[in-house]
FIKOLZA-1660 file (N, C-alpha, C; in steps of 0.1 Angstrom, whole numbers, plus 5000, padded with zeros to 4 digits):
% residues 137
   i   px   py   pz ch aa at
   1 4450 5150 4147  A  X  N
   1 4455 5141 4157  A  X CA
   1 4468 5135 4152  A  X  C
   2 4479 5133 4163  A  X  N
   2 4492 5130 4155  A  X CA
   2 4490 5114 4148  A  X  C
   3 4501 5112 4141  A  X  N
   3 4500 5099 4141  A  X CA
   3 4516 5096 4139  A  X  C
   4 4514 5078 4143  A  X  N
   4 4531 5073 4139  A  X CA
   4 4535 5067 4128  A  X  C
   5 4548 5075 4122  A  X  N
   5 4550 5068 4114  A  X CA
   5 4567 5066 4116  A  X  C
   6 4567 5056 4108  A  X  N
   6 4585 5046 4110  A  X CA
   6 4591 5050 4097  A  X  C
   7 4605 5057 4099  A  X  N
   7 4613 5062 4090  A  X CA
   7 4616 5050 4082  A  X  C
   8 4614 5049 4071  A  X  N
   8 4615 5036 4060  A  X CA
   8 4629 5031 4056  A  X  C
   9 4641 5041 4060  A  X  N
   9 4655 5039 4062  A  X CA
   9 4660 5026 4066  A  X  C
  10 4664 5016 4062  A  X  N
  10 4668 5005 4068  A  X CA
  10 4678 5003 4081  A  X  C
  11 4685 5016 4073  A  X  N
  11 4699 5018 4086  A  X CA
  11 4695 5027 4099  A  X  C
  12 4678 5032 4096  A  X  N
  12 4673 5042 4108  A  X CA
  12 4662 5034 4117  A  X  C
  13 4647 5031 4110  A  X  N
  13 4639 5024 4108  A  X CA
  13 4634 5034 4125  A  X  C
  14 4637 5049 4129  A  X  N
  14 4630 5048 4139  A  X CA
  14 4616 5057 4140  A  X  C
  15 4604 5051 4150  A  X  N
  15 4591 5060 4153  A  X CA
  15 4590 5073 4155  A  X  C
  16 4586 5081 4150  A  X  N
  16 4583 5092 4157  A  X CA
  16 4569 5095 4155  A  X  C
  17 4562 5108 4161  A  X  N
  17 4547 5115 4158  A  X CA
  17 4551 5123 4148  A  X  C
  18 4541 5124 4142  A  X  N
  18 4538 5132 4128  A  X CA
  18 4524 5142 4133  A  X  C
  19 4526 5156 4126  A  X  N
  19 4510 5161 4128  A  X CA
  19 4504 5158 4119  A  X  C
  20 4488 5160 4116  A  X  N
  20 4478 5155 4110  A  X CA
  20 4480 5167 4099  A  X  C
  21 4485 5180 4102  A  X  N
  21 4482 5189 4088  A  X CA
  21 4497 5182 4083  A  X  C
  22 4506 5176 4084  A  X  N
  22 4516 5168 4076  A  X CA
  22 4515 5162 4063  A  X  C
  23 4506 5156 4066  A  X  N
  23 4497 5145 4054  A  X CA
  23 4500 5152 4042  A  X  C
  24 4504 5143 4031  A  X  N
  24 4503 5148 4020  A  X CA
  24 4513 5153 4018  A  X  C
  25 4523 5157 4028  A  X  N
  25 4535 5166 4025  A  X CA
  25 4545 5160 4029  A  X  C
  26 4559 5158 4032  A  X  N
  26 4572 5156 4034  A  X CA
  26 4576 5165 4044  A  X  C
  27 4582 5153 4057  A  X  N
  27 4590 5158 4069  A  X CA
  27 4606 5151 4069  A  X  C
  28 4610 5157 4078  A  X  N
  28 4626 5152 4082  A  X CA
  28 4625 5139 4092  A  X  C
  29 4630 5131 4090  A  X  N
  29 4632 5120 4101  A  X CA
  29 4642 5130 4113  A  X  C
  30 4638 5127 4126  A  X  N
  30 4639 5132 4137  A  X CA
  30 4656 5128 4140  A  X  C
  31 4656 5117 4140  A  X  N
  31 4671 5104 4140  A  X CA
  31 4683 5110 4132  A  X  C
  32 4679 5107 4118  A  X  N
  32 4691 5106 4104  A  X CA
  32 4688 5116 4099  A  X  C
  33 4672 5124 4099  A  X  N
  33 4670 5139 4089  A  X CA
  33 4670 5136 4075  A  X  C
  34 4668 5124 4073  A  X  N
  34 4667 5122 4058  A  X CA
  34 4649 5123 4056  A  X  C
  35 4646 5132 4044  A  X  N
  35 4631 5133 4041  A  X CA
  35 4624 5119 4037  A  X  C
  36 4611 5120 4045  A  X  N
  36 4601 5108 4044  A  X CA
  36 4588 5121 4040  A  X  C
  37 4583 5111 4024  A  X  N
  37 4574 5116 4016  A  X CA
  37 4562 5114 4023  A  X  C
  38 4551 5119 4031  A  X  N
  38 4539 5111 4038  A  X CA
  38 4525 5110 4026  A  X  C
  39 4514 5098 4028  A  X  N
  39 4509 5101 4022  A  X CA
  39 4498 5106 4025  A  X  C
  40 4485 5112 4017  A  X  N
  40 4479 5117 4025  A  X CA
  40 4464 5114 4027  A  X  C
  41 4468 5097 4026  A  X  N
  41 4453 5092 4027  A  X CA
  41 4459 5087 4040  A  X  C
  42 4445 5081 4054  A  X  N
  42 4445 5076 4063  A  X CA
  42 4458 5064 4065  A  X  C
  43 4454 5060 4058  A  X  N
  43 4469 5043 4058  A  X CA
  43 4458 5034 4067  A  X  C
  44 4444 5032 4069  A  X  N
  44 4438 5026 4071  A  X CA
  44 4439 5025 4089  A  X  C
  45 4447 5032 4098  A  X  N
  45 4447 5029 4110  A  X CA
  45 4439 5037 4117  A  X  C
  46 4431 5032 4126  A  X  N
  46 4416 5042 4134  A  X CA
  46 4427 5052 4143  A  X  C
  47 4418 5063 4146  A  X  N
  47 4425 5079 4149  A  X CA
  47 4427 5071 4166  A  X  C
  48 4444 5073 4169  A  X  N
  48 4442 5072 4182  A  X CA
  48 4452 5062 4183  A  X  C
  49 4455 5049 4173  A  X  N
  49 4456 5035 4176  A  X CA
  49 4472 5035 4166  A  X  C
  50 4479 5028 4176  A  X  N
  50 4493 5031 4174  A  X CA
  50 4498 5016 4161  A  X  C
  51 4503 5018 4157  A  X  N
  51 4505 5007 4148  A  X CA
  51 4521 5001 4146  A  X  C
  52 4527 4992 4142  A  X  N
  52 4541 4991 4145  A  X CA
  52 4543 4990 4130  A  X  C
  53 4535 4997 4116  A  X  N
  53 4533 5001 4102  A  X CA
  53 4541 5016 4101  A  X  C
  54 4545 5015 4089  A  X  N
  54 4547 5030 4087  A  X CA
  54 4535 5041 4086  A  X  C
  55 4523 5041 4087  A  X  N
  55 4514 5042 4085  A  X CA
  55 4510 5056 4076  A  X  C
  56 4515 5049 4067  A  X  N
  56 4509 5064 4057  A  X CA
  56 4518 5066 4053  A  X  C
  57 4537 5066 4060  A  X  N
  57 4546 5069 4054  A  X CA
  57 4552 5063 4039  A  X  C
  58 4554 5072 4031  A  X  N
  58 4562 5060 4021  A  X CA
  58 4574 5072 4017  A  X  C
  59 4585 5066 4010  A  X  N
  59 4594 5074 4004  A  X CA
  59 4598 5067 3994  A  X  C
  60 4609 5074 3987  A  X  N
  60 4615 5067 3971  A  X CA
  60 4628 5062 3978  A  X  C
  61 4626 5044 3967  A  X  N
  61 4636 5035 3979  A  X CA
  61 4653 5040 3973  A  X  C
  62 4659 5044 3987  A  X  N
  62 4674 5047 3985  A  X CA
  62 4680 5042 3974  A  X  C
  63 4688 5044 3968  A  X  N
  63 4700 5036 3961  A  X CA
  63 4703 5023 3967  A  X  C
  64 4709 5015 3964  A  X  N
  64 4710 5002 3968  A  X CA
  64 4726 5003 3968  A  X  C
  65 4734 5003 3976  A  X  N
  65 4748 5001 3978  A  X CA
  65 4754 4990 3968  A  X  C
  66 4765 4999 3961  A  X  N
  66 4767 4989 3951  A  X CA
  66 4775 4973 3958  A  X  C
  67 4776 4966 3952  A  X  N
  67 4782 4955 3958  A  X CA
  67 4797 4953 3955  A  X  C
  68 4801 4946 3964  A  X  N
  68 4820 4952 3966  A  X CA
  68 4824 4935 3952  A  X  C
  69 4832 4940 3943  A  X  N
  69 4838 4931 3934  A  X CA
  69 4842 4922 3941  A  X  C
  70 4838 4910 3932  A  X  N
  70 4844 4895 3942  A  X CA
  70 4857 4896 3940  A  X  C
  71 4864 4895 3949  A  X  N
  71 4880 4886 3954  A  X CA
  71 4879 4879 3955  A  X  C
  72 4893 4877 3947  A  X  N
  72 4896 4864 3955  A  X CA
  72 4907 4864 3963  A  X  C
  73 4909 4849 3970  A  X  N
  73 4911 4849 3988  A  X CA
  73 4927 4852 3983  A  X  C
  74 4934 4859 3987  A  X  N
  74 4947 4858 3984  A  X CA
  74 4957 4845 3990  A  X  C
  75 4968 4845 3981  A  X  N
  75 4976 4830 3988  A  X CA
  75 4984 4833 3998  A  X  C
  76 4986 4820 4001  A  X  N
  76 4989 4826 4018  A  X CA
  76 5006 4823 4014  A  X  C
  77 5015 4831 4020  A  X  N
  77 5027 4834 4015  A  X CA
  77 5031 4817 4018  A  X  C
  78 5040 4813 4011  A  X  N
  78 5051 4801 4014  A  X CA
  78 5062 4805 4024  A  X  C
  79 5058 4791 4032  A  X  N
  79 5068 4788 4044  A  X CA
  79 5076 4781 4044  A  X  C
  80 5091 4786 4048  A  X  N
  80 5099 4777 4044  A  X CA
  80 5097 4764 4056  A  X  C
  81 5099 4751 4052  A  X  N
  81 5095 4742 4060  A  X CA
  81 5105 4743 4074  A  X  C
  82 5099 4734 4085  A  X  N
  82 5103 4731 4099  A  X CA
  82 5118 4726 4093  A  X  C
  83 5124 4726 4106  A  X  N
  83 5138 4722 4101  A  X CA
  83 5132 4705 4112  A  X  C
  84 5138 4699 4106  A  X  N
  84 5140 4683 4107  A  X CA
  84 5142 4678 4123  A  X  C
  85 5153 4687 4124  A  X  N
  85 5156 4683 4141  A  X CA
  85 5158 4696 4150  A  X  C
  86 5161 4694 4163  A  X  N
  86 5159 4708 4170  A  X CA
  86 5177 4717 4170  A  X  C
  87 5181 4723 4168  A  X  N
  87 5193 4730 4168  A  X CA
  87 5199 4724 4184  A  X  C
  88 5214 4721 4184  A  X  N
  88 5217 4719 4198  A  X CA
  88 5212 4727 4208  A  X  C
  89 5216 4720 4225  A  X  N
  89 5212 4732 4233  A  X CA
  89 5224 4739 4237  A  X  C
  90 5223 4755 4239  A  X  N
  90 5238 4761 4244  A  X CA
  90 5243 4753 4255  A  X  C
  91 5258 4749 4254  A  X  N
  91 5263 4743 4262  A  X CA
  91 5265 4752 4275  A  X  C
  92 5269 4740 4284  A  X  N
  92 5272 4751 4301  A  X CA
  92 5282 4762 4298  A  X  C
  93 5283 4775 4306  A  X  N
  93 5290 4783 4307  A  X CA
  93 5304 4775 4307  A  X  C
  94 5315 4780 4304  A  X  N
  94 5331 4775 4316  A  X CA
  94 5330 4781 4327  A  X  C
  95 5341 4771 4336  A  X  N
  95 5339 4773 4349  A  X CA
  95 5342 4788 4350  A  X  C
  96 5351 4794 4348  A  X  N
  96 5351 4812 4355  A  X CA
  96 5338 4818 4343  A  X  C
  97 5334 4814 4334  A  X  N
  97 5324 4828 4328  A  X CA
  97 5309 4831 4340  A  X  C
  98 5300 4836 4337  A  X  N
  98 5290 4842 4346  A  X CA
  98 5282 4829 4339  A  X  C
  99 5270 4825 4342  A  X  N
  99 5260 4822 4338  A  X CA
  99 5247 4831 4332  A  X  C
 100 5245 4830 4322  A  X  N
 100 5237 4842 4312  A  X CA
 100 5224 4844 4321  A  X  C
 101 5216 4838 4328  A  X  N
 101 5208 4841 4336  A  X CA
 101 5209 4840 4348  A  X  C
 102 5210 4850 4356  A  X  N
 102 5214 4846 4368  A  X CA
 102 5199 4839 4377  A  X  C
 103 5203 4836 4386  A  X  N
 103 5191 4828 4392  A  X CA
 103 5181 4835 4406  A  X  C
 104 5168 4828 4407  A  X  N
 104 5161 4838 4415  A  X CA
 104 5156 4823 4426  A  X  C
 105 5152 4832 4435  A  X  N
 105 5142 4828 4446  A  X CA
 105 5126 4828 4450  A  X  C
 106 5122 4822 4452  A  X  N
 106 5108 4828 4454  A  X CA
 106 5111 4833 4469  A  X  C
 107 5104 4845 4473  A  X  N
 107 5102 4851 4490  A  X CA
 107 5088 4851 4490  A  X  C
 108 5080 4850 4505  A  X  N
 108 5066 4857 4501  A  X CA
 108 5071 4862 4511  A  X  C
 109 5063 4877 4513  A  X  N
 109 5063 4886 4522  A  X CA
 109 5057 4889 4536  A  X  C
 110 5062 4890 4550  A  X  N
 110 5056 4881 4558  A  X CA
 110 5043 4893 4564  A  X  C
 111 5044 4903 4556  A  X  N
 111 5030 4913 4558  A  X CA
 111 5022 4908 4552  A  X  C
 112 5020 4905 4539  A  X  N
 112 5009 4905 4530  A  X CA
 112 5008 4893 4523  A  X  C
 113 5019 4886 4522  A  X  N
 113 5022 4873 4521  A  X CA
 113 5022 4873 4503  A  X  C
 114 5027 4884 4497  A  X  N
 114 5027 4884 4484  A  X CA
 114 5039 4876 4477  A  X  C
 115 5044 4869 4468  A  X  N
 115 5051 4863 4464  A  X CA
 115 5059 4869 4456  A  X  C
 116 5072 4871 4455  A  X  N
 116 5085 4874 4447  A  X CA
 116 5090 4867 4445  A  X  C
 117 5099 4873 4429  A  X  N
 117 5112 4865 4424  A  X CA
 117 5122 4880 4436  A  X  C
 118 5133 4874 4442  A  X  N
 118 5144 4878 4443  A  X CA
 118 5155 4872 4442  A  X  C
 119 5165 4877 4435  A  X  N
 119 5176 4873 4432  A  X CA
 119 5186 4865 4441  A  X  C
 120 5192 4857 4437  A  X  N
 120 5198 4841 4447  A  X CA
 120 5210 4852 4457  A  X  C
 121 5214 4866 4447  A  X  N
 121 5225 4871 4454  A  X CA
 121 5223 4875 4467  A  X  C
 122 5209 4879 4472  A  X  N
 122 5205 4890 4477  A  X CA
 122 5204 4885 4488  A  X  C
 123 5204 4871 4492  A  X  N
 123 5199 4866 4504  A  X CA
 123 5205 4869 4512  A  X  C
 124 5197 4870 4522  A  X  N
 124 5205 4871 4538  A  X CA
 124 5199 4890 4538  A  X  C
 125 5196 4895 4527  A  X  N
 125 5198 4905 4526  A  X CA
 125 5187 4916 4528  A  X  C
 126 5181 4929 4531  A  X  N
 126 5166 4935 4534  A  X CA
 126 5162 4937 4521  A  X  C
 127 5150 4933 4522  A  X  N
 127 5142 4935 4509  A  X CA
 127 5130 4939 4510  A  X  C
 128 5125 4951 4500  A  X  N
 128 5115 4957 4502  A  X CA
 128 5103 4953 4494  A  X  C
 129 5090 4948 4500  A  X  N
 129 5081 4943 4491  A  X CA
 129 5073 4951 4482  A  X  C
 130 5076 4949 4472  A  X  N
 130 5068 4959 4459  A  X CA
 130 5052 4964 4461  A  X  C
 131 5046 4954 4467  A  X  N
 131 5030 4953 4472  A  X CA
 131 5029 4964 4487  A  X  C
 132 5034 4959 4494  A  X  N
 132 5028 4967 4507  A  X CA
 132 5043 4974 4510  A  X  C
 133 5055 4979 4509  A  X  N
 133 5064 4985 4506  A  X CA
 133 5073 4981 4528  A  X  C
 134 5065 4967 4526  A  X  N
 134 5072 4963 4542  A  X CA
 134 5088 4959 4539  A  X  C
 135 5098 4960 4547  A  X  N
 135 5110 4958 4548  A  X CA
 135 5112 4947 4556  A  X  C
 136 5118 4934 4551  A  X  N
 136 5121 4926 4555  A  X CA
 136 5133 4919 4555  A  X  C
 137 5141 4904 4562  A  X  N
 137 5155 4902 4555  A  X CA
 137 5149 4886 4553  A  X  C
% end
């Protein structure tokens, strides 16, 4: 009769059935395929009755991952300090230069009623809504 046993793998740890001519011998975990040694006495569980034990299973315990050399925490680079006060602000354009950002409008669109930046130039002008592709002025 089959029985269950639990791959002893820490990083696998999953059930499967085993057959009863097994016993005694070594199978492949179903999962990872790494060999589980079985033993081949009962493991004490009545024929039939499922157990959440390896039952019977045992294997030779893996290597133990070596452990990663302590660090230490590296320094955190030097910053040069805040400056004291805030740098002026750019002064206004002169009267004939452009202004560095030109300026916008909000439109909402009277299809869908989505809201746009358009440009202050444009007014008066047909504009097409990015969202529902209606033409408007």
């Amino acid at each position: 009769m089959p029985f269950k046993v639990c791959c002893p793998y820490p990083d696998c740890g999953k059930f499967m059935l085993v057959e009863d001519s097994d016993r005694g011998g070594s199978v492949n975990c179903l999962i990872c395929r790494r060999s589980i040694r079985l033993d081949g006495a009962d493991g004490g569980a009545s024929p039939g009755a499922a157990t959440s034990s390896s039952a019977g299973a045992s294997v030779a315990k893996p290597p133990a991952p070596k452990p990663a050399p302590a660090q230490r925490p590296a320094a955190a680079p030097a910053r040069p300090p805040a400056p004291a006060t805030r740098p002026p602000a750019p002064s206004a354009p002169a009267a004939g230069g452009n202004a560095a950002a030109p300026s916008f409008v909000v439109r909402r669109c009277p299809n869908c009623q989505n809201a746009m930046r358009v440009p202050a130039a444009a007014a008066g002008q047909a504009v097409r809504c990015p969202h529902c592709s209606h033409v408007f002025s």
